[in-house]
Backbone as a printed PyTorch tensor [residue, N CA C, xyz], in Angstrom:
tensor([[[123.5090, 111.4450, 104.3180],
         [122.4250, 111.6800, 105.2660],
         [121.1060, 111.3040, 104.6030]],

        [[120.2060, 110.7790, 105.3550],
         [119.0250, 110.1680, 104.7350],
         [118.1130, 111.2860, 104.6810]],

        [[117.3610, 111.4160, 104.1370],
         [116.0790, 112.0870, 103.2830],
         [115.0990, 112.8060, 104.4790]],

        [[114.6430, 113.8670, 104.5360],
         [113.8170, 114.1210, 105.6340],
         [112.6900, 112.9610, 105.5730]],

        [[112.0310, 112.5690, 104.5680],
         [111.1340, 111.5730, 104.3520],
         [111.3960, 110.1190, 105.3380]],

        [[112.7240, 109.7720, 104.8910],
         [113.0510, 109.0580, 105.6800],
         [113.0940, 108.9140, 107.2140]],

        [[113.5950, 110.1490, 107.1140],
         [113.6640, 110.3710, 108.9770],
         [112.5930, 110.3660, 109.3810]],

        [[111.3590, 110.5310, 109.0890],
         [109.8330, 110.9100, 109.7070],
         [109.6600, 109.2870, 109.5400]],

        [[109.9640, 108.9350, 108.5150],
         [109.0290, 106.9910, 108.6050],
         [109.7060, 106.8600, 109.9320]],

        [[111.1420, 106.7350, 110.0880],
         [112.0850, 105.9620, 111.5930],
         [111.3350, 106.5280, 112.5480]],

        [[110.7020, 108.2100, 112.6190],
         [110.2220, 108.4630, 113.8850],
         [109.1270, 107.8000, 113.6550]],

        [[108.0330, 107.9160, 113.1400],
         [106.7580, 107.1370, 112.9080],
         [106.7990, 105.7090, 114.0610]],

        [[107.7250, 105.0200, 112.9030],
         [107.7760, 103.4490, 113.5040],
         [108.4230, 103.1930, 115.0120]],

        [[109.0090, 104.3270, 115.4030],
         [109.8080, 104.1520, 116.7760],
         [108.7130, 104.6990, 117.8540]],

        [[107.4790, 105.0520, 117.2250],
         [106.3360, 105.4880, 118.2480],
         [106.1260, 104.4880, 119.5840]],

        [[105.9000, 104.4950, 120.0750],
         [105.8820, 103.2110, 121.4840],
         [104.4200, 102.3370, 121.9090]],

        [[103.6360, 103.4540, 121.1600],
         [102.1600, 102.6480, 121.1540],
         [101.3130, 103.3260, 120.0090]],

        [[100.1630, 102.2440, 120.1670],
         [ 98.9720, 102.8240, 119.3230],
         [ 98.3420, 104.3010, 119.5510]],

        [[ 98.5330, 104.2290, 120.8930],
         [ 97.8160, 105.6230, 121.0660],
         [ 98.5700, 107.3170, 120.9060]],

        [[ 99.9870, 106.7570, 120.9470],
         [101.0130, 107.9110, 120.4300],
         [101.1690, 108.0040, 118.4460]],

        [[100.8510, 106.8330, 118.6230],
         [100.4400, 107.1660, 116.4790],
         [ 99.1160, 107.8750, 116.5050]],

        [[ 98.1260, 107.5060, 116.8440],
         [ 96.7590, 108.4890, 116.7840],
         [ 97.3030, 109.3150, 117.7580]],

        [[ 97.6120, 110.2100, 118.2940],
         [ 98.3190, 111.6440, 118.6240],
         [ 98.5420, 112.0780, 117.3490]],

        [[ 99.4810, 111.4590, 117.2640],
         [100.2960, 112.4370, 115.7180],
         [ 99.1710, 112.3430, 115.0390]],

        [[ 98.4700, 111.4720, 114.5450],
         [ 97.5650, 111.3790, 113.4310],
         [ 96.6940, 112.5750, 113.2230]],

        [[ 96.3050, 112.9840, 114.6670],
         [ 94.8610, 113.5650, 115.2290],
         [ 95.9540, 115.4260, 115.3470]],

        [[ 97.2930, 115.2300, 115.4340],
         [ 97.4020, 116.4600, 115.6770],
         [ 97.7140, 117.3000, 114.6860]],

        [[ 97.2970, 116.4880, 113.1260],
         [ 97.8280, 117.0520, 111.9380],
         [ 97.1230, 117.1140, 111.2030]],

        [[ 96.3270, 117.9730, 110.1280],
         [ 95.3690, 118.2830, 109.4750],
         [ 95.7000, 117.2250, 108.3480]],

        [[ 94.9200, 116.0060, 108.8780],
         [ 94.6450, 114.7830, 107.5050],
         [ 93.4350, 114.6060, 107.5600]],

        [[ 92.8180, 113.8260, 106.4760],
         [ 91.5440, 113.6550, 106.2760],
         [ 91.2000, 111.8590, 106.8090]],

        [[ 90.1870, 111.7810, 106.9210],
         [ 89.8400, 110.6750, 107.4690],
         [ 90.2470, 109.5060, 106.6370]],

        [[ 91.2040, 109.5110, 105.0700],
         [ 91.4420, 109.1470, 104.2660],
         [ 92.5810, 108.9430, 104.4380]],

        [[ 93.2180, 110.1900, 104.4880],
         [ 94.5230, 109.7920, 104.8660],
         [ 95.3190, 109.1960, 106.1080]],

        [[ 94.5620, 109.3620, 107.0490],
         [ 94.7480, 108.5650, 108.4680],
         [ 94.5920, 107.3730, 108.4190]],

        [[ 93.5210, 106.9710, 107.2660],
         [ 93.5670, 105.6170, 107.3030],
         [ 94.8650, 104.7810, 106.3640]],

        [[ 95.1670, 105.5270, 105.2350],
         [ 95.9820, 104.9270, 104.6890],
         [ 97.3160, 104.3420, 105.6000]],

        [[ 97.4630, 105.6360, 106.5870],
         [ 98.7520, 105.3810, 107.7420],
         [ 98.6670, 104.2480, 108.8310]],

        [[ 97.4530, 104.5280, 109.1250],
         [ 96.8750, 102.9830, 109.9040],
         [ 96.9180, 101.6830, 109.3230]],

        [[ 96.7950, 101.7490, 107.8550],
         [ 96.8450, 100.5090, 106.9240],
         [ 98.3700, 100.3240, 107.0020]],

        [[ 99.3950, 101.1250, 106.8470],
         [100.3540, 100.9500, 106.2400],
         [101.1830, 100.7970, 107.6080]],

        [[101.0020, 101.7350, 108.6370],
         [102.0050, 101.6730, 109.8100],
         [101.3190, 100.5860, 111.0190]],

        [[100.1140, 100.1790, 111.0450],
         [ 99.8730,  99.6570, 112.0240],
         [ 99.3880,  98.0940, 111.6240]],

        [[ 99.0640,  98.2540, 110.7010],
         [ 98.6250,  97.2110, 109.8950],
         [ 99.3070,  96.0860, 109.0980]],

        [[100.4560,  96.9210, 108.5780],
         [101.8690,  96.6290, 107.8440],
         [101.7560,  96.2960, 106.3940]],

        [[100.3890,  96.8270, 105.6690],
         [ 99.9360,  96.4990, 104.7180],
         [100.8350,  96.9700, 103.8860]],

        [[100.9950,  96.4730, 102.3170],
         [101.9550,  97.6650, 101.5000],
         [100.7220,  98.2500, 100.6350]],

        [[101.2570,  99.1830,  99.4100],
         [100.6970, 100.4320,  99.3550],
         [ 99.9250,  99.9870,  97.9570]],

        [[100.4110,  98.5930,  97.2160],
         [ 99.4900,  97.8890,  96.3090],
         [ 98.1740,  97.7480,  97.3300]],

        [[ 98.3050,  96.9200,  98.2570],
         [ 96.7150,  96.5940,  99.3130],
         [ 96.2050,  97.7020,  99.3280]],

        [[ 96.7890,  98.5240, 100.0090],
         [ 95.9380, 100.0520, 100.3860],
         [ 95.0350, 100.9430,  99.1460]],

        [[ 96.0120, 100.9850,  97.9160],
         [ 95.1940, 101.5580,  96.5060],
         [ 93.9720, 100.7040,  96.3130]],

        [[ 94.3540,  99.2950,  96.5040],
         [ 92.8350,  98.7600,  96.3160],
         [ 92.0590,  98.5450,  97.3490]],

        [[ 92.1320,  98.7830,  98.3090],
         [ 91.4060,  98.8580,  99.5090],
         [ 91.0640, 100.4640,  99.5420]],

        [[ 91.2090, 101.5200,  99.0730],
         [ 91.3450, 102.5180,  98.7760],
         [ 90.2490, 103.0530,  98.0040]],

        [[ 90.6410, 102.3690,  96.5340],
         [ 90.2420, 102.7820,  95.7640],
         [ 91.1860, 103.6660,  94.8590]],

        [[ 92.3160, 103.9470,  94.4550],
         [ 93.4220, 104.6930,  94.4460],
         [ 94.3270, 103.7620,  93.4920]],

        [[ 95.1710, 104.2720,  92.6390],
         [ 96.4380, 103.4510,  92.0140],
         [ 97.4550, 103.6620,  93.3110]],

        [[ 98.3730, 103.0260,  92.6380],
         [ 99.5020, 102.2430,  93.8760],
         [100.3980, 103.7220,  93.2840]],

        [[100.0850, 104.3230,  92.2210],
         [101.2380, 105.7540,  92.3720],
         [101.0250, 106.9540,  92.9830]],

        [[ 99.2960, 107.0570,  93.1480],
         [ 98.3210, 107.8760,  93.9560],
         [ 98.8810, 107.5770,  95.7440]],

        [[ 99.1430, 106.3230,  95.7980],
         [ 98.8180, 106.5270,  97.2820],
         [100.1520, 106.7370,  97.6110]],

        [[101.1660, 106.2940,  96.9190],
         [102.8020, 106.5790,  97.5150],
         [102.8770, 108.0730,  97.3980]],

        [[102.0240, 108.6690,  96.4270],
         [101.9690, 110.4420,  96.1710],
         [101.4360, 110.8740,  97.8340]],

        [[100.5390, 110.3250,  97.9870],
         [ 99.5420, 110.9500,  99.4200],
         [100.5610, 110.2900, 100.3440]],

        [[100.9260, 109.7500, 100.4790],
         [101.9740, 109.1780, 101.6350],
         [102.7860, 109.9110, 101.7710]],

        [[103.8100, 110.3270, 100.6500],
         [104.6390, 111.0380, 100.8970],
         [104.5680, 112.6460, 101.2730]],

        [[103.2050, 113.3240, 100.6620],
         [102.1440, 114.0600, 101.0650],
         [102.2120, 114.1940, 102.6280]],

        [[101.5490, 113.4090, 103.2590],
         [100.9830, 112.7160, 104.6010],
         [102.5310, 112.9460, 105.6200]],

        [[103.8680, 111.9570, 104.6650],
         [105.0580, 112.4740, 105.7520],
         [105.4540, 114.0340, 105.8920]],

        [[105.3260, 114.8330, 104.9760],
         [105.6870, 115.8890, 104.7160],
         [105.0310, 117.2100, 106.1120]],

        [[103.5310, 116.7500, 105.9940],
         [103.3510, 117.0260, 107.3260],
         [103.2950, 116.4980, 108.9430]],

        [[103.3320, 115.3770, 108.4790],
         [103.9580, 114.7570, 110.1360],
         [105.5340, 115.5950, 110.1330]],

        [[106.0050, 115.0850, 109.7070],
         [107.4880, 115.7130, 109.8550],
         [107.3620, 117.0570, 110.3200]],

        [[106.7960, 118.0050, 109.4580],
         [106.6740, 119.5310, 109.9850],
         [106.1290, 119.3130, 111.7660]],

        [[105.1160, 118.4880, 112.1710],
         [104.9330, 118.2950, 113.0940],
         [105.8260, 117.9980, 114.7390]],

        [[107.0260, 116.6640, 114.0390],
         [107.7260, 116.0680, 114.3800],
         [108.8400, 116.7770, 114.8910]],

        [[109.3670, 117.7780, 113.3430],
         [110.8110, 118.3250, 114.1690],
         [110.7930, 119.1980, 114.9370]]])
């Protein structure tokens, strides 16, 4: 069985529009930082080298906050 982590990216990406990702985004206590990283990464399709330097962040910082970031979507989700 795959990883709760996992399961939250499949729901993430199976969202149906832009405006049901900003739902989730908006209904979960992230910072204007971290919403963006998700926008970079889920809407954008950037990977997570771009985002640290677009960031400002190492590439082990932001997979930390990402995985951070699923931890409460998911609580959200299930």
């Amino acid at each position: 069985m795959s990883s709760p982590h996992v399961q939250t990216r499949h729901k993430i990406q199976e969202l149906c529009s832009i405006e049901s990702f900003e739902d989730v985004l908006n209904s979960c206590i992230l910072t204007d930082e971290e919403k963006e990283l998700m926008r970079l990464h889920y809407l954008k399709g950037k990977d997570f080298r771009y985002i640290a330097d677009t960031l400002g962040f190492s590439e082990s910082t932001i997979k930390r906050k990402h995985r951070k970031i699923l931890v409460k979507i998911g609580n959200l989700l299930a």
